[in-house]
N, C-alpha and C positions, 0 to 999 in steps of 0.2 A: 492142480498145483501150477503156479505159474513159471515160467522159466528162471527167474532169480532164485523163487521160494527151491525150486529143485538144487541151483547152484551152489546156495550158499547150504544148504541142507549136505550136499555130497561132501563141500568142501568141509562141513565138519565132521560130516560121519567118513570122509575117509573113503568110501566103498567104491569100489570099481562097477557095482551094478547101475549105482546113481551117477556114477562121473559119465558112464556111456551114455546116460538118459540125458543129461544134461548137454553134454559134446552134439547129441543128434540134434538136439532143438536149437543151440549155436550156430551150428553151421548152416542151418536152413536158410540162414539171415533174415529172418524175419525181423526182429530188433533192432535190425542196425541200418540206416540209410546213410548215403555219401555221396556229396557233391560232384561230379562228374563233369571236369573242364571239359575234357574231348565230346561230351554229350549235351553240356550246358544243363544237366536236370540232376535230380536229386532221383539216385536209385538204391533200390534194396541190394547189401551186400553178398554178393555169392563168387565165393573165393573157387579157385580154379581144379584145388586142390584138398586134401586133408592138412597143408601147410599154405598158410598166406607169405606171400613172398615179397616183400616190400623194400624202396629201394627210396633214399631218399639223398637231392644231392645233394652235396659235402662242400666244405669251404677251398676254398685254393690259401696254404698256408704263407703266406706274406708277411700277417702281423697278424694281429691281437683283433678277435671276431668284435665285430660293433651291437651294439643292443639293436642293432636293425637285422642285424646276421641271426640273432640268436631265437629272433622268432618263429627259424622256419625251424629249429632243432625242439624247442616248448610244444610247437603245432606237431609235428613228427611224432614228439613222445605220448602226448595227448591220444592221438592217435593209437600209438603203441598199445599205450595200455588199455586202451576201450577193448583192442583186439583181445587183449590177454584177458579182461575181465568180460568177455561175452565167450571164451572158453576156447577161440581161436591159438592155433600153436603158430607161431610168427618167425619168420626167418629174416631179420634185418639188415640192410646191408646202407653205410655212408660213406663214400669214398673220400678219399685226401687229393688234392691234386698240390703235389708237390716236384711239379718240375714245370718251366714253361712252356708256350706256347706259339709264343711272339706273336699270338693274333689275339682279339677281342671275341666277343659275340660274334661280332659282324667282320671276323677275317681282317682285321684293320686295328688301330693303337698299340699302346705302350703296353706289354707284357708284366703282369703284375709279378711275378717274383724277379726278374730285371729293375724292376724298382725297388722292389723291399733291399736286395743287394744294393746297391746305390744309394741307397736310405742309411745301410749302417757301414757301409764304406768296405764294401767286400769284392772283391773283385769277378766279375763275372765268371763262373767256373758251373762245372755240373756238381761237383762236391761241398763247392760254397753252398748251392742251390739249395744240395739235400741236405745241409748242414741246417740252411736257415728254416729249410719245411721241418727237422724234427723238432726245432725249437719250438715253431708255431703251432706245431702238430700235437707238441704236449701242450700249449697253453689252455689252445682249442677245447683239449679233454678236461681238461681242469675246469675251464669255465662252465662247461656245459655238464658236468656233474655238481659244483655248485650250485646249480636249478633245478636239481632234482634229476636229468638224465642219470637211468644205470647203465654205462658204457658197456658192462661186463654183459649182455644179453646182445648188446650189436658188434657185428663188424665193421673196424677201419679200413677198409684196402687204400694202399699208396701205387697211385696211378703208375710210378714210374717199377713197379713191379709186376707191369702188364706191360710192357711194350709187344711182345713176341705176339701174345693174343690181339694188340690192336694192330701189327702189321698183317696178323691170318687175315683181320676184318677186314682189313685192305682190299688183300689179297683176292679175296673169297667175294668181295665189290665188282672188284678190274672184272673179274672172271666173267661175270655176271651179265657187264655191261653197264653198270651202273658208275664208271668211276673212269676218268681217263689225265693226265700229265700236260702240264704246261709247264714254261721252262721257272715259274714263280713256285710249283707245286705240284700236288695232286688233289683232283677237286671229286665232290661227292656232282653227277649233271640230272638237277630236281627235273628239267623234261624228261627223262627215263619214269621217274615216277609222281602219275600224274594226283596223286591224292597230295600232295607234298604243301603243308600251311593248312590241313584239316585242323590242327589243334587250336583252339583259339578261333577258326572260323578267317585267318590270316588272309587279308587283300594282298594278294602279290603284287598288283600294280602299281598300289599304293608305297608296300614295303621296297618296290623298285626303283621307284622315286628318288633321283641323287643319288643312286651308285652304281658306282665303277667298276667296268670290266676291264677296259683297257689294259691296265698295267700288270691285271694278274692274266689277262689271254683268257682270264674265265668265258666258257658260253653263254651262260646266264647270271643276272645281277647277282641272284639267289644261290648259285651253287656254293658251295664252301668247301673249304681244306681240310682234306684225309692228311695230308703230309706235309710238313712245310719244311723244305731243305734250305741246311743250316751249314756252311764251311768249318765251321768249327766246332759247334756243339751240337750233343743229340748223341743218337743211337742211328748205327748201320744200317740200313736196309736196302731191298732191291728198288729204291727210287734214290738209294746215296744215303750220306749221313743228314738229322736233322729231327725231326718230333712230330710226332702226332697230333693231330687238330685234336680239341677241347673234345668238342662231338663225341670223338673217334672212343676218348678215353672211358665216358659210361658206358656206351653200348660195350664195348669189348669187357668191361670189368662185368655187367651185370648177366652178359652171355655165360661166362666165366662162374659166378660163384652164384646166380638165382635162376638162369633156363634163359630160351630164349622169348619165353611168353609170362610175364609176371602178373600179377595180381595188383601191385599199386605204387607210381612212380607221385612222389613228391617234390617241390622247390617251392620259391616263390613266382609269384606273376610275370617277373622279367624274365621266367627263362621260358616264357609261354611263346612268343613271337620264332623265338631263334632259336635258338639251344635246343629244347625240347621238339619242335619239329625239324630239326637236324638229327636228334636220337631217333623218332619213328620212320621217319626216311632210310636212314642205312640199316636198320633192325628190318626192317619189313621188307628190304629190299632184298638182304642178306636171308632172311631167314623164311619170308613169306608170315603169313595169320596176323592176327592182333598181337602186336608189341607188349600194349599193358592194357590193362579192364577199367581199369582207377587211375584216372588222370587228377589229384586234386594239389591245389595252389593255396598260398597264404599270400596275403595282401602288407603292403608296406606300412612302415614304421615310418612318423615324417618327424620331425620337428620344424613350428610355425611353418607347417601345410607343405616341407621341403623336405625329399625323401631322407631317410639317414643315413650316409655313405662318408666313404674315407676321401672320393671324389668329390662332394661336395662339401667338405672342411667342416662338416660336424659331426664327425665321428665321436660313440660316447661306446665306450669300454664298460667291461664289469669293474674293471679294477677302480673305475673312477665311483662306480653304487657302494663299492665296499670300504671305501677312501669317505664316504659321509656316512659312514658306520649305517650301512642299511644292509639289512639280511639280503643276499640275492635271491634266497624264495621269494623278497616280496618283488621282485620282478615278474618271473614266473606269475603271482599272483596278479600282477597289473597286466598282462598279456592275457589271464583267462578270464578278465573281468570284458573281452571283448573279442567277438567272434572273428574266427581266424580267417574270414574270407571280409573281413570290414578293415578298413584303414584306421588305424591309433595313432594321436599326436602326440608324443611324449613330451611332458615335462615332467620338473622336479616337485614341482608340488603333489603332481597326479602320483609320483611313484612315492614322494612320503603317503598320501593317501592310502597307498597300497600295503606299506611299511604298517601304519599303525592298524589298519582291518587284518593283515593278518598277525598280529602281535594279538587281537584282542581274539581272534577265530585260533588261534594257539590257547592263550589263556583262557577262554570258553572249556576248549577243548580234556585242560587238565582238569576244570572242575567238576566234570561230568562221571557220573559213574559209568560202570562198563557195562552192565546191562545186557537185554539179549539183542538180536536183528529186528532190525525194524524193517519189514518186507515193504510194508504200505509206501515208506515214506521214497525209501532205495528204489521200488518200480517206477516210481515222479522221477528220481534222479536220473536213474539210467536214460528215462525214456529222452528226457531230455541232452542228455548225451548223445543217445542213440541215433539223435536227428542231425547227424552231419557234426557232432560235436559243438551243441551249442553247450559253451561254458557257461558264458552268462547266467542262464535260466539256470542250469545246475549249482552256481553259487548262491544266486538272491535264494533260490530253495532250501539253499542250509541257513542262510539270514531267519528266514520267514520260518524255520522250526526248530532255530537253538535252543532253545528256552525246553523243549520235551527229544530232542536228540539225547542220544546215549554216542561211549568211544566206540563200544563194537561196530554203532553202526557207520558213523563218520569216517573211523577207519577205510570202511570197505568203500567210501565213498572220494576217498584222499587217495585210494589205490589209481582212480583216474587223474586225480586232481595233481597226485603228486609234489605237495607241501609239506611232506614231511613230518605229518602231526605225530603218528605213533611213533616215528623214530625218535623224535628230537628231545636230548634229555633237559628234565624242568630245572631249572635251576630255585634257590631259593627264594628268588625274587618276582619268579614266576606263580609261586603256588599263591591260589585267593587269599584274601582277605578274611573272609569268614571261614575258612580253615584253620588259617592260623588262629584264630578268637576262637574256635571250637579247642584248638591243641591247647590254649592258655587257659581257657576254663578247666580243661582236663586235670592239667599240670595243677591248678588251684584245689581243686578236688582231690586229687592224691594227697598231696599234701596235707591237706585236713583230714587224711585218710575213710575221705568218704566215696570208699571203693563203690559203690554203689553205681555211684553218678557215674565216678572217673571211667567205669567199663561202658555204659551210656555212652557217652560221650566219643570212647573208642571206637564203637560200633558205627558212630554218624558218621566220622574220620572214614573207615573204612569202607562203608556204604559210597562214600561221595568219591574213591578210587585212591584215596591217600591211607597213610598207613604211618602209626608213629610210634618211633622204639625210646627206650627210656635211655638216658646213657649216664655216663660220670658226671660228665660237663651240662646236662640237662637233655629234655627231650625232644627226638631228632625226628620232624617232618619229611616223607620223601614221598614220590609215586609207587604207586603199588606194582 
């Protein structure tokens, strides 16, 4: 029996003998392989633990997340659910960063929630701040469950509820020797640790290149801020009042609620150069071993070949896909039609393209009967899943066998996909054509009280997953 054939077998029968038979051959990871930035290869998954521990990062709430933003949340949950559906128990965690920083990536620009304030004419405060991050922080949620995310299985940590643990990290740095004070800050000093730009494979020389130490007293081009002290705003600490560098905030949050050795850190590609070897620097510094096992990244969103940022004046919103009446799944659906480590150019034609394939992979979907599992077709699917999450092949493979698919199995196959086929209720505009022509023949047949046929008839209705009740006003077409 193969590992699916076992899964979906336990998963019906229920039994605790099969669900362990199943768990053991999961977690061997034999089935599942994943991209590996820090490795640059493609390896077989073996989690650290009897819990995969995954950490993926979060938006800073300013405004309203861009369909560029939201590809690393579709990749993440993609993700997600491979884990869950290869029998993995997953502990998630995406943090919020809602409070500033007054630096950029690179220790330097305009502080994105000091803009979002300024944007709606608020006065710089830390209350305004957290006022404007819960705003964003529900929008956030909202959009990213209209794609299909179940928030309800991840955690949100709000950065500004860890300061105490990212002052320890400080702390527990200075100690160390890894961390020392200028009168601009407190800086993390990367010659203390010499692996520092492994991820990415990162030229320091190059990333040297044009920047300034001078005005921060920094040692090195490369080091960056543990603290940046602020006269007026912030939180207390033993370097004065003022905030925690960006950096500072995942490490100390993912110390806090996943360990200090995880199983699999995700973002996208920009935060491969900086940010992300600013996380394995003070984790590995602070705590010693491997930081994380699974390093893996999603690739940009462009429009006309120019990435999609609020920076660069083409920011596209969900609200603007829901404003030309398009499902947000078919977003969702136009991100899994291209692998999460390949660059997509969006337009509006490619996303109505997306709009009407899954309009007609929904309507497929209701006229199909329920059927039993199709192991054959499911081990094709998975496998391809299996391989670093290619979507692609996993969707042309439900193209390539709608025609002899059944629900049960498309179901278990939307559990990755995440489209929402068995949730979404049919409306009457949605049930086929040759349903309804079956239900009017019916209807025809009763009437002439040639019960014979009219039961005939009932039986095809219900074979093909519909089901129709007779009523006052006539008879009523619905899903089964």
């Amino acid at each position: 029996m193969s590992f699916l054939e076992a899964l979906f077998e336990a998963l019906s029968a229920g039994g605790t003998e099969a669900l362990t038979y199943v768990a053991a051959h999961a977690l061997t990871g034999q089935n599942l392989y994943l991209h590996n930035t820090l490795t640059k290869e493609l390896e077989p998954f073996r989690p650290l633990g009897k819990k995969v521990l995954m950490y993926n990062c979060g938006p800073t709430v300013y405004d309203f997340a861009t369909i560029g933003n939201l590809r690393s949340y579709i990749f993440a949950d993609t993700l997600r659910r491979t884990l869950d559906i290869f029998g993995y128990e997953v502990k998630q965690v995406i943090n919020i960063t809602d409070f500033g920083h007054l630096t950029s990536d690179a220790d330097e620009g305009e502080d994105k929630m000091t803009k979002g304030l300024r944007r709606e004419g608020l006065e710089l405060t830390m209350q305004n701040m957290h006022t404007l991050a819960g705003r964003y922080m529900e929008a956030f949620l909202r959009d990213i469950e209209a794609i299909g995310v179940n928030t309800k299985t991840i955690t949100f940590p709000r950065a500004s509820d860890y300061i105490p643990q990212q002052i320890a990290l400080i702390e527990r740095l200075e100690k160390k020797g890894f961390a020392y004070q200028t009168e601009s800050g407190v800086y993390f000093d990367t010659a203390q640790f010499p692996e520092y730009g492994k991820l990415g494979s990162i030229n320091l020389s190059g990333q040297q290149a044009g920047m300034r130490v001078e005005a921060s007293g920094k040692k090195n081009p490369q080091d960056f801020v543990l603290w940046k002290p602020d006269a007026k705003l912030g939180w207390e600490s033993p370097w004065g009042m003022g905030f925690p560098g960006w950096h500072t905030e995942c490490v100390a949050m993912i110390f806090a609620l996943l360990g200090e050795h995880i199983d699999i850190h995700t973002g996208g590609i920009d935060h491969i150069p900086v940010h992300h070897n600013n996380e394995i620097a003070q984790a590995e510094a602070a705590a010693g071993g491997q930081f994380v096992q699974y390093w893996m990244h999603n690739e940009f969103i462009t429009i006309d070949q120019n990435r999609v940022g609020k920076s660069q004046g083409n920011a596209i919103v969900l609200q603007e896909v829901k404003d030309k009446g398009l499902d947000p799944r078919a977003l969702r659906y136009w991100y899994l039609t291209g692998h999460y480590r390949t660059p997509m150019n969006f337009t509006w034609e490619a996303l109505e393209g997306a709009a009407t394939a899954l309009k007609r992979l929904q309507q497929a979907y209701t006229s199909l009967p329920k059927g039993e599992i199709d192991h054959k077709f499911l081990e094709s699917f998975f496998e391809a899943i299996g391989n670093d999450l290619d979507t692609p092949k996993a969707l042309a493979l439900i193209w390539e066998n709608i025609k002899v698919l059944n629900q049960t199995t498309l179901a278990e196959a939307d559990k990755v996909l995440g489209l929402g086929l068995a949730d979404r209720k049919v409306k009457p505009s949605d049930i086929p054509v040759e349903i309804k022509k079956l239900a009017e023949e019916r209807e025809s047949a009763r009437m002439a009280k040639d019960f014979a046929r009219s039961d005939e008839l009932r039986k095809k209705i219900e074979e093909a997953g519909y089901e129709v009740k007779d009523t006052d006003s006539g008879p009523k077409l619905s899903k089964k």
